[in-house]
C-alpha positions in Angstrom: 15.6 -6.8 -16.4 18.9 -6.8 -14.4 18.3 -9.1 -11.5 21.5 -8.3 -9.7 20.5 -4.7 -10.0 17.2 -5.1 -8.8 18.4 -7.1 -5.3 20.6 -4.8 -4.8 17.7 -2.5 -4.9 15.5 -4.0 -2.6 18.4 -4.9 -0.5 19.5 -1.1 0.1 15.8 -0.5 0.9 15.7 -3.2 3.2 18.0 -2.1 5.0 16.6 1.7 5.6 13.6 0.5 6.9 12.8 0.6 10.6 10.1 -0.4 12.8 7.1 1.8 13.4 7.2 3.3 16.9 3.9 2.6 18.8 2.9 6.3 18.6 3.3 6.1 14.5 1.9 2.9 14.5 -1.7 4.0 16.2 -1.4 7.1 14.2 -1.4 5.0 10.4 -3.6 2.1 12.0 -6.4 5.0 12.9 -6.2 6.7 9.4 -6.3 3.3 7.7 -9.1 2.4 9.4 -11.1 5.7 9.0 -10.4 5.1 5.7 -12.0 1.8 5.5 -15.3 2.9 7.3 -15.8 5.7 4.9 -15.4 3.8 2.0 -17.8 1.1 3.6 -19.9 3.8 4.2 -20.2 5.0 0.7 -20.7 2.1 -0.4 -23.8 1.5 1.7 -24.5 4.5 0.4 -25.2 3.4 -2.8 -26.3 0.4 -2.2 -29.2 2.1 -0.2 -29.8 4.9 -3.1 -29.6 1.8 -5.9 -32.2 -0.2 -3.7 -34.6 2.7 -3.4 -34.5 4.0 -7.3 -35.1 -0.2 -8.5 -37.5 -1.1 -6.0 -35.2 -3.7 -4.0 -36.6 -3.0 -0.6 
């Protein structure tokens, strides 16, 4: 592992980065979060299909 490397690395990186703009940030924020409701949602899913097949409700 070559530590100087590696800063150097993350350094360079650091330094291309920018800030979202508003209209990109909205845009990721509303995938992420469509994202997280359909995995919620499948997991409900399952749930609901695991509690029907072993009597749980």
């Amino acid at each position: 592992m070559d530590v100087p490397y590696d800063l150097t690395s993350y350094v360079r990186v650091l330094k291309m980065a920018t800030t979202p703009s508003q209209e990109e940030f909205v845009q990721v924020s509303k995938i992420a979060g469509a994202g997280i409701l359909l995995v919620g949602f499948i997991g409900f899913l399952i749930g609901v299909t695991m509690g029907l097949f072993t009597g749980g409700f």
